[in-house]
N, C-alpha and C positions, 0 to 999 in steps of 0.2 A: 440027730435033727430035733429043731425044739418042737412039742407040740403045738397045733394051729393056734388054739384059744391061746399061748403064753405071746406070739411071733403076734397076735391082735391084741394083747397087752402092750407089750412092745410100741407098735404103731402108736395106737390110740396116746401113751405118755411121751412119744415123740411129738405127736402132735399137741399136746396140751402145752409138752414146755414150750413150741414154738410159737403158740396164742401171746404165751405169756410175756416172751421176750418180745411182740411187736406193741411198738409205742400207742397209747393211746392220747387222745385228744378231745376237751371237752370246752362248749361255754355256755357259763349259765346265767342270768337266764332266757330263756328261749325267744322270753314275747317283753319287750319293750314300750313304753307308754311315752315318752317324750326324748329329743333331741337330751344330750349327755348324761342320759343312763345309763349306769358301769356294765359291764360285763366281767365276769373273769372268766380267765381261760388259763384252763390245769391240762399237764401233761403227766406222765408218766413214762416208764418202760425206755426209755432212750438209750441206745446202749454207749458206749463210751464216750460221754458227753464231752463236744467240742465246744468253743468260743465265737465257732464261727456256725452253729448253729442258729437257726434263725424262724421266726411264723410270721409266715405271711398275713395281710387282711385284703379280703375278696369281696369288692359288689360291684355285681350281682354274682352270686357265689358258681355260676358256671365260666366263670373269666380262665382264659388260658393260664396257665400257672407265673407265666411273665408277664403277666397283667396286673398283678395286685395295684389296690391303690397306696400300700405303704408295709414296712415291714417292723420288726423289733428282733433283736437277738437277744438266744435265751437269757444269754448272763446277763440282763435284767433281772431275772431272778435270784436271790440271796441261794437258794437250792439249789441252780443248776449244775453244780457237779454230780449230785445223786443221780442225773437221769431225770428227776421230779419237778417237776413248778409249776408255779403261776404268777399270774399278770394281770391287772383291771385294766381295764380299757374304758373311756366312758365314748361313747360310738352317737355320731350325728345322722341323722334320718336322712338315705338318702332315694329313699324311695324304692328301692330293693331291699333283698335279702344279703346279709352278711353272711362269707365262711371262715375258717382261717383251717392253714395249713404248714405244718409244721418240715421245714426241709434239713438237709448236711450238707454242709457247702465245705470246701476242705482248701488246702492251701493252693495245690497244684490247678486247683481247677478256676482260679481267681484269672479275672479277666479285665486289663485296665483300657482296654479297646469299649469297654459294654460299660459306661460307667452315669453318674450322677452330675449335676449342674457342678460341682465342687472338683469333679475327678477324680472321687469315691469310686472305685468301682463297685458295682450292684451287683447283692449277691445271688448267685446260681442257683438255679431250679431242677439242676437233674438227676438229685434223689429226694424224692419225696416218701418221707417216714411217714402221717398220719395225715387225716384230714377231719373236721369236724362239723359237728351239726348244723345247720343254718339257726341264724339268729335274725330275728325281723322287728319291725313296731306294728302296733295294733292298729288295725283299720283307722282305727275313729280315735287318732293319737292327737289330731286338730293340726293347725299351719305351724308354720317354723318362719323362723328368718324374718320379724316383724322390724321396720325402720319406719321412720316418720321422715317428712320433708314439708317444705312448703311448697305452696304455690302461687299463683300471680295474685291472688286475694288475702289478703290481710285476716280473711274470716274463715279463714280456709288452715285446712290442715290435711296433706295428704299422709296414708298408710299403706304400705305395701306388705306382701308375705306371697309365703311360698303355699302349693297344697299337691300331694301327687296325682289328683282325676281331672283336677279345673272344672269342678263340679260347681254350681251356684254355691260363691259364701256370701259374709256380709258384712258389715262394721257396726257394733252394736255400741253406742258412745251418751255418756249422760252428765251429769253435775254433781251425782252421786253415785259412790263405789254399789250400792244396792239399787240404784234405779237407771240403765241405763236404755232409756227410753226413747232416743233417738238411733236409727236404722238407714243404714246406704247399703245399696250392693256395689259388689267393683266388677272392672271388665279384666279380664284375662288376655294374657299374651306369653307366647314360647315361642321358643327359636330351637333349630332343626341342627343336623351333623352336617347337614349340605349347606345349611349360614356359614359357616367354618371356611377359610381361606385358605386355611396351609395346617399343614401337622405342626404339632399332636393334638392339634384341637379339633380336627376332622380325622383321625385314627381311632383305631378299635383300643389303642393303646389309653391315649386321652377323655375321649367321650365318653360322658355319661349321661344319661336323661336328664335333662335340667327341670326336670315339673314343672309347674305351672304358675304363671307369675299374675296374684293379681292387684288390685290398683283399685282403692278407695279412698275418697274424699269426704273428708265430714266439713259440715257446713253451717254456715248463720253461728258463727264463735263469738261469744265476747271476751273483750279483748285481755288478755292477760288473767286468765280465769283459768283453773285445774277442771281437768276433765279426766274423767275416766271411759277405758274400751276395752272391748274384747273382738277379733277377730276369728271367722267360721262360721260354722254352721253344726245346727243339727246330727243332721247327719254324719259329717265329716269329721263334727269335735268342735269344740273349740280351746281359743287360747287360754293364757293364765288374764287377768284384768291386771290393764297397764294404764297409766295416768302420764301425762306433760301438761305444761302451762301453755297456753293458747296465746299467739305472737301480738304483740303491741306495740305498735311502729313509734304512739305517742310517747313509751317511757322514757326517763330521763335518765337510762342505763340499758348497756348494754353489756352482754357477756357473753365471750363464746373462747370454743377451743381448739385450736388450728396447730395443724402438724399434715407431713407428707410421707408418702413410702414407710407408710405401716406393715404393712404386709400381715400375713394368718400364722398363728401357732396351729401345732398338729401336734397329737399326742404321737407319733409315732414318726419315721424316717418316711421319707417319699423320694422323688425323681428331683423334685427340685429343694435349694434350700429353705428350710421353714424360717422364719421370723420368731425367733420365742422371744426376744424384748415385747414382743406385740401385748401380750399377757398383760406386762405391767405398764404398758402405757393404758390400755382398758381400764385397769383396774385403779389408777390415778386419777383417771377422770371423774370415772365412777363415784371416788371418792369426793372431787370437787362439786359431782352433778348434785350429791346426797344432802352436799350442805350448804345448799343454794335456799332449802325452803321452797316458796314458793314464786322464787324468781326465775323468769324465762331466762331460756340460752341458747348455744345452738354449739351445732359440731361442724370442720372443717377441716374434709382431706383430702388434699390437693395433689393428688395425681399418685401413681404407682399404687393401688387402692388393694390387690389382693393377692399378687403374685401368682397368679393362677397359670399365667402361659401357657394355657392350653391345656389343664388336667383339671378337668370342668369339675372335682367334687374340692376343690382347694375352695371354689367360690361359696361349696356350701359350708366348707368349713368357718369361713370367714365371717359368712354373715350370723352362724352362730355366735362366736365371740361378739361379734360389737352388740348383737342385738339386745346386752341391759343397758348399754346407753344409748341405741337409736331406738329402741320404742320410748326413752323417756324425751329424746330432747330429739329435733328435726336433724339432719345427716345428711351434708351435703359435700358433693364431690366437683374435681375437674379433671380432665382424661390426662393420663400420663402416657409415658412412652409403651410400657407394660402391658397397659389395654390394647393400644392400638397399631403401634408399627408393624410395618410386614412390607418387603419389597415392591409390591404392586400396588399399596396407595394411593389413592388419586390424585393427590399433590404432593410431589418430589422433586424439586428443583432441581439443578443440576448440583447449586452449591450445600444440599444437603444429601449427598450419598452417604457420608461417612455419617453422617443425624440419625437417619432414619434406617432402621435394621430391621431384626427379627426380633425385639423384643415384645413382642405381641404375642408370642405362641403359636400364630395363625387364627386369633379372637378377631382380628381387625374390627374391636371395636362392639363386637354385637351384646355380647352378656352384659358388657357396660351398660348398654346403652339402652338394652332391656330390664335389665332387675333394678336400673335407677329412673326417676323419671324427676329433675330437677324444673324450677320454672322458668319461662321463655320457653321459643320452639325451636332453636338454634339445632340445624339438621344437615347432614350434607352425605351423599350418596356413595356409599361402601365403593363403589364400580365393580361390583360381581353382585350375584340372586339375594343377597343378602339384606334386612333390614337397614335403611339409615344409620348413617352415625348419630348418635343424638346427645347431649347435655354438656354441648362446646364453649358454650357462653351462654353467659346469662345474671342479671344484677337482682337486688333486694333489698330494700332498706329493715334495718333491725334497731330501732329504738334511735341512735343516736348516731349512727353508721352506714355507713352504702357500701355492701360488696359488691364487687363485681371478678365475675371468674373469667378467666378467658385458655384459650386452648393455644398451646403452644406446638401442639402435635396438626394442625392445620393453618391454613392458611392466614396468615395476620399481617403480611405485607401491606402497605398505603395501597388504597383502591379497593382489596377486597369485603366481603359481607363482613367478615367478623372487625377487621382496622374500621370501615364504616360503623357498625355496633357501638364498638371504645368509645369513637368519637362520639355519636351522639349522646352515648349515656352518659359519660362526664360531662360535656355540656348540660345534660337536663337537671343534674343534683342540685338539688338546694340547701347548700350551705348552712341556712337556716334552721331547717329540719332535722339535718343530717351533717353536722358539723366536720365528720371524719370521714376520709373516703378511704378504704381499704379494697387493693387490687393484690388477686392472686391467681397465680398459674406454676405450673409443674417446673419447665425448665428455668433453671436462672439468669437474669438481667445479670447479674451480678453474682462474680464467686472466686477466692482465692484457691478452691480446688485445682489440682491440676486433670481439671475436664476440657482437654486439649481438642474431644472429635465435637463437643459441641460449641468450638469456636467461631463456625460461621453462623450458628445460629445466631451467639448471643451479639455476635455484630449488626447482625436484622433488626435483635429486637433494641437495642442501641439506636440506629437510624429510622426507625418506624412504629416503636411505641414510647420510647424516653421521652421523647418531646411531647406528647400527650399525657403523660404522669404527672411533668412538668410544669408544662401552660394550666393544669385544672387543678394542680397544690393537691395532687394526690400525699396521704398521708402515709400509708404504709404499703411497702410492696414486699407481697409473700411468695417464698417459691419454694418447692421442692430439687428432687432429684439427687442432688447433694447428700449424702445420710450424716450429714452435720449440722452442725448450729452456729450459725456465722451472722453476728449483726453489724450492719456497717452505717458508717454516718449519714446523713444525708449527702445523698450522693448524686451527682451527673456529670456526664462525661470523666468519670475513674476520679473527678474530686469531688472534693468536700464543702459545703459551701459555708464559706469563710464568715466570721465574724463583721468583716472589713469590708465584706463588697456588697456591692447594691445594683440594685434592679427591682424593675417594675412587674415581671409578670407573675414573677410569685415565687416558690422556694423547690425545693427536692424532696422526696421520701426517702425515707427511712428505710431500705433493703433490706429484708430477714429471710434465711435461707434455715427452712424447717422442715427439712428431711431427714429427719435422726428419733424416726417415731419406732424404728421396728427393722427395717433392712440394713445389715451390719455390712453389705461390702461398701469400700471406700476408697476411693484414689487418693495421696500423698498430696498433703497443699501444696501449692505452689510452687517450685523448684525458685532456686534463687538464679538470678542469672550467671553468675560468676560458679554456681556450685550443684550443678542441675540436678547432684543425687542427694542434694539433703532441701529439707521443707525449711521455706520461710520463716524467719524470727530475727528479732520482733517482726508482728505483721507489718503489712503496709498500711502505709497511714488510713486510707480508706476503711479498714476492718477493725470495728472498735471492740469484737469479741467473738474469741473461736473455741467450741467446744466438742469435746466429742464424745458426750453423756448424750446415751437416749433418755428422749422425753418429748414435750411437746409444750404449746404456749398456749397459758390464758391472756386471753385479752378481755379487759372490763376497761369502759368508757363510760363516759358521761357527759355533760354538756362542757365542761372546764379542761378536762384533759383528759387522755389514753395511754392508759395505760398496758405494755405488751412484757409477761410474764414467761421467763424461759423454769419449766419446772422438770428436774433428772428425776430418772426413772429408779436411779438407785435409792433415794433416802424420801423422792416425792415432795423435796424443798428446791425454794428458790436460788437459781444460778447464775440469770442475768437478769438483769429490769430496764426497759429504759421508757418515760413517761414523754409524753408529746401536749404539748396544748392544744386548745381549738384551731384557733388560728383563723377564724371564719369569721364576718363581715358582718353585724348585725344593724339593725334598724335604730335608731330617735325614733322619739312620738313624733318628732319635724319631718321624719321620711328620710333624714342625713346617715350617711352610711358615715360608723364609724369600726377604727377595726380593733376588734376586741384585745385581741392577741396579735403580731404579724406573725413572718415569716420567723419568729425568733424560737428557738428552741431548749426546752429543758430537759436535758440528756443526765439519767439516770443509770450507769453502769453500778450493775451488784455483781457480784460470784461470791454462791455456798463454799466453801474451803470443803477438805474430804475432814477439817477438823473441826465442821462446824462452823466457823467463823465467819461471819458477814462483815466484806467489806463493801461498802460504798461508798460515791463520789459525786455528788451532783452540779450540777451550774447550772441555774437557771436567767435565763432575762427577759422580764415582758416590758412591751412597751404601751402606747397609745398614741394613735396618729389620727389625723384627718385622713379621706382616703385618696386624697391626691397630693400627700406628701407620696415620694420614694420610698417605698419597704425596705427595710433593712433586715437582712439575715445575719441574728447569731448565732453561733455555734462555737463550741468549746469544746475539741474532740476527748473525750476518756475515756482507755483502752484499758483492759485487765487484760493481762498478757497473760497466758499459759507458761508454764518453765518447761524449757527446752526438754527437762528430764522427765515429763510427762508426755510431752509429744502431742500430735494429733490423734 
């Protein structure tokens, strides 16, 4: 028998080797100062490393273990056969503490009943090797998530941001980067787990604290003038000093950037699928906004805004990304289906069952509707405890332009508030002023997709907003939802309006379907009738250009014509163009209206080749009439066709 002390030798290096075979897990470092500062995170000890090994990321770091808000597996790491690695992360502030946990997920135990938007099955939690230290930001780290907007004043500029106590901050804004001598406070607003309609946005799963939303206005602007701010306080921190140009309704240019169904990059896997084109559609603008100078512009995303459905830190993800170009240039939205559907909406016709779904997450609407605050009051009642819907509609003029948004997701039929709205604001534009009128909204008037469940929609919007685009020589109509780039002629009623025909009330717009900023799923265009499993080709005549590059469009206008800029996200050059005249009614010193331009059009199709190569094809024709001659509409359609061996 061995002696006591050898039999506690014994022990003691049994226990030491078994320290040493358990994994450890580390990230450093511990205290964080602002929104995407790295972390890394080192493992060790992992005994016969698999593939299907995986670390969670946790907040707040007591979340049940099938709660993370996102995962990564190891073999991300170059080392993960050793057993060893690491991983940076750069981690957005989300008002808790971070942890991450390292698990073994193995072949037999895969589960494709438990799975992801995609039908990934999501990997298992029911061995957990290591867990790590919590990682947080420092008190006084100051706001996050800064976007600008306007508001219904001209001299106005609104600022929003995030803070976690909704402690008094402020906006501290001036003429100079060194003297920012002018001071607002904002009012604060949050919404609750019980605003929540439906899961996962009212689950333990979903929910996270949303902080504190608050809402300042700076005031007495003159007009097209650089200003400098910083957002917080004291106490709380404040932000970095951020600069835009102050809005000027009189310039004689406008610029802005429009696209739809962007969607959030996530540095890691999550429950639903991430957007990573989002990355470089930001980063393209970014580039556009840089070399503007000191020319105003604006931003413009027209529905499906963050893809969050309900996994409330995707929003905070989101507004990090955009926020280096919405603290530079104003950031305005309209509700897509993503924000707000949910079965119990207060308006659901009958002929929209198959319209209106669960694409909401169970949001219906609120986080929209609170972290944005666009101008006009346009509001209409959740029908449960929950805040208003808010930022349905609402118009603006910019230099040489009149937007008007309108919500697709609520009611627009003739007779209601928002079809009443339309009408009066196209009626009040003046021509004069605002030479171009640009309407956009999320679902499309028009689209060769084959988006067959939103066909009674788009037959409403046919018989109850076409003829108001119409009769007021709306110039351009923008839509999302489609995550392509589809321009088509001017259009009404599925034609073109011909060279040859004539009429008095005025011409068609231009349809551009600008959902291809960010969200990669896609339905097959059109099925052909004779052959319903293959896509359309050549398009139809109506479709003068279809692509299926992300990217997004500049639009610059001026008093003579407007120009609408389709720019991919792969090389960040031009792929389609087509330029519009005024076409608006000016004054004689005699008081005689004559018409600058008519209804005539100059239709500029481009496409980038992948070899570089610009081709283009223009036809233009202006005329001049008295204004009680008959308007004549030309048009000359030209199509750059995709080859069939590239596809949609």
């Amino acid at each position: 028998m061995a002696p006591p002390f050898l039999l506690l030798l014994l022990l003691l290096s049994s226990f030491r080797s078994s320290l040493s075979s358990n994994p450890s897990l580390s990230a450093t470092p511990k205290h964080l100062t602002k929104s995407n500062n790295t972390v890394r995170i080192q493992w060790s000890g992992v005994p016969s490393p698999s593939p299907l090994d995986w670390l969670g990321i946790y907040s707040p770091p007591d979340s049940p273990d099938d709660h993370f808000i996102g995962y990564l597996f190891l073999n991300s790491s170059p080392s993960w056969p050793s057993g060893a690695g690491a991983l940076h992360l750069p981690l957005v502030n989300l008002r808790s503490n971070y942890s991450f946990r390292l698990f073994r997920w193995t072949a037999n135990e895969i589960n494709y009943r438990h799975h992801d938007h995609d039908q990934n099955p999501l990997p298992g939690t029911r061995h957990r090797l290591a867990v790590s230290e919590e990682v947080g930001f420092e008190r006084a780290a100051g706001p996050d998530q800064i976007h600008l907007s306007f508001t219904d004043r001209e001299d106005e500029m609104r600022v929003m941001f995030l803070t976690g106590d909704g402690a008094q901050s402020f906006v501290r804004y001036g003429l100079e980067e060194g003297n920012l001598d002018q001071s607002v406070g904002t009012e604060v607003r949050r919404y609750e787990r019980k605003d929540m309609c439906d899961s996962p946005a009212n689950s333990s799963l979903g929910w996270r604290d949303p902080g504190f939303i608050h809402d300042g206005v700076m005031k007495s602007l003159k007009k097209g003038t650089r200003y400098y701010y910083k957002v917080g306080s004291d106490a709380g921190g404040w932000s970095e000093i951020h600069s835009f140009i102050s809005r000027d309704n009189g310039s004689n240019e406008t610029i802005a950037f429009l696209f739809g169904d962007m969607g959030t990059y996530t540095p890691y896997a999550t429950f639903y699928r991430i957007q990573e084109e989002s990355k470089s559609t930001v980063k393209w603008i970014l580039r556009d906004i840089e070399a503007l100078g000191n020319k105003p512009a604006i931003v413009s995303h027209i529905g499906d805004i963050s893809y969050a459905r309900g996994f409330s830190w995707i929003w905070d993800e989101f507004f990090n990304q955009i926020e280096p170009i919405a603290s530079r240039v104003p950031y305005h939205v309209c509700i897509g289906n993503h924000e707000y559907d949910w079965p119990l909406q207060p308006w659901r016709p009958g002929w929209s069952y198959g319209v209106y779904r669960k694409d909401g997450g169970g949001e219906c609407g609120v986080p929209y509707s609170l972290r944005f605050k666009m101008p006009g009051n346009s509001s209409l009642p959740t029908g449960t405890v929950a805040p208003n819907t808010e930022n349905l509609y609402y118009s603006f003029d910019a230099g040489v332009v009149h937007f008007l948004y309108i919500s697709t997701e609520t009611n627009f039929l003739k007779g209601s508030d928002q079809y009443n709205f339309i009408k009066a604001d196209l009626e009040s534009v003046d021509r004069n002023k605002t030479p171009f009128i640009v309407v956009q909204g999320h679902r499309p008037m028009y689209t060769t997709s084959n988006e067959v469940t939103d066909t009674p929609m788009r037959e409403r919007m046919l018989e109850h907003l076409e003829p108001l685009l119409v009769q007021y020589n709306v110039t351009l109509a923008l839509w999302g939802h489609v995550h392509r780039y589809e321009r088509f002629c001017p259009v009404k009623n599925f034609s073109c309006v011909d060279m040859a025909s004539q009429f008095e009330s005025g011409g068609a717009p231009v349809h551009v379907v600008i959902g291809m900023a960010g969200q990669d799923w896609q339905p097959i265009w059109e099925p052909r009738p004779t052959h319903l499993d293959v896509p359309i080709f050549p398009q139809p005549e109506r479709s003068m250009y279809r692509g299926g590059e992300f990217g997004y469009t500049r639009l610059v206008a001026t008093r003579e014509k407007l120009t609408l800029t389709y720019i991919g996200n792969h090389d960040g050059q031009t792929h389609d163009m087509v330029e519009i005249p005024s076409g608006h009614t000016l004054k004689n010193d005699d008081g005689e209206g004559v018409v600058e331009s008519t209804l005539s059009w100059y239709v500029k199709g481009a496409v980038m080749l992948m070899l570089g190569v610009f081709v283009g094809y223009a036809l233009g024709f202006v005329t001049r009439c008295r204004r009680n001659n008959v308007q004549r509409a030309t048009w000359t359609p030209v199509r750059m066709e995709e080859s069939e061996a590239n596809g949609p």
